[in-house]
N, C-alpha and C positions, 0 to 999 in steps of 0.2 A: 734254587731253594734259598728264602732268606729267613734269617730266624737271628733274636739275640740271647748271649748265655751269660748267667752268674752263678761266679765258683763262691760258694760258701767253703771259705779257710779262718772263721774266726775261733774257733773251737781250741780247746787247750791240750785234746787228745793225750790226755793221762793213763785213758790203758797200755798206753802206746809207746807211754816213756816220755811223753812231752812232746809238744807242737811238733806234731807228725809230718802236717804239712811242708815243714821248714828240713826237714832230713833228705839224704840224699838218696836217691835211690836208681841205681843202675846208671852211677855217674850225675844226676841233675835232680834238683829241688821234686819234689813230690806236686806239688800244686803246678810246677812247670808242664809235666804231663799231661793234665786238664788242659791248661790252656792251651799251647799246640794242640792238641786235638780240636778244639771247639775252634782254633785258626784253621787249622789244615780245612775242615769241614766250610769253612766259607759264612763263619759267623760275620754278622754285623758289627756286632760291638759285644766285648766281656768284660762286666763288671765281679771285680774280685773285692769279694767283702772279709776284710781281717780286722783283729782284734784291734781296737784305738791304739793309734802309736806305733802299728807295725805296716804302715805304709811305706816305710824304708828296705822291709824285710820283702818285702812283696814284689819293687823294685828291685831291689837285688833277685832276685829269684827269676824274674821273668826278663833280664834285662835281654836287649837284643830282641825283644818282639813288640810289634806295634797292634794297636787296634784295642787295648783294654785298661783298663784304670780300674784304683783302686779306692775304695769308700770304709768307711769304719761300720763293725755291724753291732750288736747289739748284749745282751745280756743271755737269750736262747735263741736258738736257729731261728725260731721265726721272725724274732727283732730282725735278725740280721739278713734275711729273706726280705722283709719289708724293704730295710735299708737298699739293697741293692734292688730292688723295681724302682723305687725310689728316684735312682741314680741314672735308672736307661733314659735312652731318648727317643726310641722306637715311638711308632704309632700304638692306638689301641689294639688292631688285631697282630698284631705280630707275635705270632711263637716266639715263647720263651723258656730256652732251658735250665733249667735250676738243677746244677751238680753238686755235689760234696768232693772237694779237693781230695777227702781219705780214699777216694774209690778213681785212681791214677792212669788204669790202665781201659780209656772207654777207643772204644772201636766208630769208624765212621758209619760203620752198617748199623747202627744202635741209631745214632742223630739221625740217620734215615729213615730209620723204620718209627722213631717218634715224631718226626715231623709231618709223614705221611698220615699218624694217624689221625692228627689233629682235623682231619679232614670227614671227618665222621664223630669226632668226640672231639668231649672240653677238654677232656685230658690223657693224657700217655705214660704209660712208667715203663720200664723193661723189666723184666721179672722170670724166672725161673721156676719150675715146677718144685718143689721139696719132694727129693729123693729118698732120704732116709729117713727111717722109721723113726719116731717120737716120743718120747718118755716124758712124764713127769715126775720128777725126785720129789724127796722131803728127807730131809737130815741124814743124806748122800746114800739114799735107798730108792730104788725106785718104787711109784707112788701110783704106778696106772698109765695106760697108752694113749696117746693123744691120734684121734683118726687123722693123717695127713692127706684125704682126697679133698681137695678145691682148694688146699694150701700152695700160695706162693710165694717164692722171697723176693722182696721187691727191691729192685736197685735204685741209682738213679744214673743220668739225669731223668726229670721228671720235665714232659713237656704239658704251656698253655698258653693260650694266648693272654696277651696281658690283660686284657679288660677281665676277662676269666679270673681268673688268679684274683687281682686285687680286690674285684668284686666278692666274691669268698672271703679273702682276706681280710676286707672292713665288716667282713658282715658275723665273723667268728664271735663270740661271743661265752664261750666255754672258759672257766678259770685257769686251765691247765694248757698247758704250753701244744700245741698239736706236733705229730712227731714228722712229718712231711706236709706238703705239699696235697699231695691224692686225698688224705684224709680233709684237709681245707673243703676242699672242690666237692667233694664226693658231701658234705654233712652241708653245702650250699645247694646240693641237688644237681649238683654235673654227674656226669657221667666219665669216668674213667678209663681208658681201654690199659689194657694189658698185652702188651708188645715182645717179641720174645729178646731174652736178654741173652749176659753174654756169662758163660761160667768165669773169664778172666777180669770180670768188672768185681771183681774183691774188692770189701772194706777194708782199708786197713786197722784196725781194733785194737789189737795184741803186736807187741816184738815181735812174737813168732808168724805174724802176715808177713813181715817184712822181708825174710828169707824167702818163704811161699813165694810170693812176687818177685824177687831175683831169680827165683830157680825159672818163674814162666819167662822172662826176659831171655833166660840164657838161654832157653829151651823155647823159641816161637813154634804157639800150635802150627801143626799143620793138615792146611784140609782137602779134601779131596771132593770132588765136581760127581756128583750120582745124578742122573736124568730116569723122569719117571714117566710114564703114558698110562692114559685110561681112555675107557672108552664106554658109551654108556647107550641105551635105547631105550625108548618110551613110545607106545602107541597113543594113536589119538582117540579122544573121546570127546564125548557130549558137555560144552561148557561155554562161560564167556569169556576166559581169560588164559594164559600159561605163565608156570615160572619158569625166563631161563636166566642164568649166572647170576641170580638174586632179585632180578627185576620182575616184575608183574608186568605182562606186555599183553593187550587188549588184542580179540581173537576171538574167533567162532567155534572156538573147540579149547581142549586143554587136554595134558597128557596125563595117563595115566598112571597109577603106580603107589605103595605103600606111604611114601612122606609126600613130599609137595612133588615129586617128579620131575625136581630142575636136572634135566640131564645134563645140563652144564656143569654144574658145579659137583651133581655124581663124579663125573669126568675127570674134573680136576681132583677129586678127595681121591678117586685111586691114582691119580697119577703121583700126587704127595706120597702117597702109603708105599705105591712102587716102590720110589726113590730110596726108600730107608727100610725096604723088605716088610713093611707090616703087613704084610696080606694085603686086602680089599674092603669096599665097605661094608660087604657083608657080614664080614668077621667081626667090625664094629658094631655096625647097626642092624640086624638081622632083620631080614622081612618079616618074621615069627611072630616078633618084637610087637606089641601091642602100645606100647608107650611113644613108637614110635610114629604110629598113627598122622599122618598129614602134617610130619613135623616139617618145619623148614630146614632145607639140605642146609644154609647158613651155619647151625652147627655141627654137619658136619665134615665140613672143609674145617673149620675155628680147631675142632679137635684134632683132625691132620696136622696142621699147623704146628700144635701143642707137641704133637709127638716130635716133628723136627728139633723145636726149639728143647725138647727134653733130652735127645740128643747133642744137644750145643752147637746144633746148626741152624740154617738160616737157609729161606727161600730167595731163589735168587732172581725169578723171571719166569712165567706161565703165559703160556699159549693155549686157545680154548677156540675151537671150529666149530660151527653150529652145522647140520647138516639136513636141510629141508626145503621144500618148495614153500612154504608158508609157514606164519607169516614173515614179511619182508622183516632182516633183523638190524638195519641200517639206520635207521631211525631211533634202536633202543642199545646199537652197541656203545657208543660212549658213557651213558648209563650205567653199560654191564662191566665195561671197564673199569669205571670210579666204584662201582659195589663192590668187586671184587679186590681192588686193591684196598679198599676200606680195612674188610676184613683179613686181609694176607698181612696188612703193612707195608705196604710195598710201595714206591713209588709210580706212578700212574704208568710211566715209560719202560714200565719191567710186567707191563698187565695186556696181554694183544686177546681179543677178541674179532673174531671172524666169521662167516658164514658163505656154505658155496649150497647150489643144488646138484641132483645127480643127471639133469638134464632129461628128468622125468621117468628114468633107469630105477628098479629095485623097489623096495618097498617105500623108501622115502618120498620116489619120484611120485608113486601111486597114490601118495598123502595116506597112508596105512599108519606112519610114526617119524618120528624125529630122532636121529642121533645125533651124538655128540663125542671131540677127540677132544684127547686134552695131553699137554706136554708140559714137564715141571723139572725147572734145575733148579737143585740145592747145592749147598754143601757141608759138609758135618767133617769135625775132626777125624783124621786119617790115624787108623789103627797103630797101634806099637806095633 
């Protein structure tokens, strides 16, 4: 994996009580934590962008680690975002992650799952589902409820490849300062993914984060390994194509069934659900369901997915068996591999697709229908 990162520390962090960055927390500088992490992860090069004149403080802060440098950034975060692309020396397509120093505590499995996504999209944020309900005030009353379905709080780092980015970047043209990165890329016409984040990637905002964050240091989550399985069947019918694990594979028949009938990816959406008790996917998507009509299964593994990450876990590795005499699936599994880790986030080497026959045994053998196995380990924080 190679990718380069820059920590945006130039910020005055006044809710905070002052250059937050520079405080210590659970023994060492705040902005040190970024950085080791984006070392440990096996970055190229981090460019740390601080206020003019505090490239002494930046050095102090991170002394005793090599591989990053410091640049002065600007008047609002995106000056200061320019300033450090600026600064890299990468190629054009190289991933690049853009962190905020305030947010201390990033996990290697986050670099991961945004690096991977870049492989399907311009761009990637980590993000979390909003859990709790939503109020609007007005002169400390509340004022009416804000609907929180398709809200999410976005973290960073935010990953893209450089040409991406800068290209947005020069092409911005709105008066008003953009408040990340995603909104750059996304008002340029990129496409965004949404990667699951981590609940301990906190801002830190307020004094009172400051505590929050030592009590999680003192206290490391801990999580626990759930393994999930599904399994799924479709007959065959009259057609010239099938979907399995996202691909459209050419074919003198196609299966049948309410959405597109990728029994691959059925497969793997209950093996997700297994892993963290939600039922199946019928609980979700009901054959009943009229809207559901020929939908692409695509969403709904995305929404398995969603539920892990809304539990503060993370997929960790899927296994998916195709199970049929035809057609041959050797030809379209590295395909089904990269589609599938597209939409999971996952890196490529945590995605196994497979196919065996029954040796002409069963319905399968008889060409009657196709199944599909599917195997999924998560893990989600372990109960109190």
């Amino acid at each position: 994996m190679t990718f380069s990162g820059i920590i945006v520390a130039a910020g005055s962090g006044s809710r905070a009580g002052g250059e937050k960055q520079w405080r210590a927390l659970d023994g060492k500088p705040v902005l040190r934590w970024s950085a080791e992490a984006l070392l440990g992860a096996g970055v190229d090069e981090v460019v740390v962008v601080v206020a003019p004149g505090a490239e002494a403080r930046a050095a102090q802060a991170l002394a005793g680690l090599t591989g990053w440098r410091a640049v002065a950034g600007g008047e609002t975060r995106a000056d200061s975002v320019r300033a450090g692309l600026a600064a890299l020396t990468c190629g054009p397509d190289q991933p690049v992650l853009i962190h905020d120093a305030a947010r201390p505590l990033l996990d290697r499995a986050v670099i991961d799952r945004l690096v991977a996504a870049l492989d399907a999209a311009d761009g990637a944020l980590p993000a979390l589902p909003v859990a709790d309900s939503l109020r609007r005030g007005e002169n400390g009353a509340m004022a009416g409820v804000v609907d929180r379905d398709g809200l999410w709080r976005a973290q960073t780092p935010q990953a893209f490849r450089r040409r991406t980015i800068e290209a947005a970047y020069a092409a911005w043209a709105d008066p008003d300062a953009p408040t990340d990165e995603a909104v750059v890329v996304e008002r340029h016409g990129g496409r965004v993914a949404l990667v699951a984040g981590d609940p301990r990637l906190m801002k830190l905002t307020y004094p009172e984060d400051f505590a929050m964050a030592e009590a999680l240091l003192s206290q490391p989550v801990r999580y626990q390994t759930r393994i999930g399985s599904g399994y799924d069947v479709h007959r065959w019918g009259p057609g010239g194509s099938v979907w399995l694990c996202g691909i459209e594979v050419p074919h003198d028949q196609t299966l049948i069934g309410h959405s597109d009938a990728d029994a691959g990816l059925h497969a793997l959406t209950d093996a997700l659900l297994g892993a963290i008790a939600e039922g199946d996917i019928g609980d979700h998507f009901p054959p009943t369901d009229s809207k559901w009509k020929g939908a692409s299964s695509d969403l709904f593994l995305i929404h398995a997915a969603e539920l892990v990450a809304a539990r503060g876990g993370r997929v960790v590795n899927v296994d998916v068996t195709l199970i049929c005499e035809r057609p041959k699936m050797k030809p379209h599994r590295q395909a089904m591999r990269e589609r599938i880790a597209g939409l999971l986030s996952l890196p490529l080497d945590a995605v196994s697709v497979k196919a065996t026959t029954t040796e002409g045994l069963g319905f399968t053998g008889r060409g009657e229908g196709l199944a599909a196995q599917a195997v999924a380990t998560v893990e989600i924080p372990a109960s109190a």
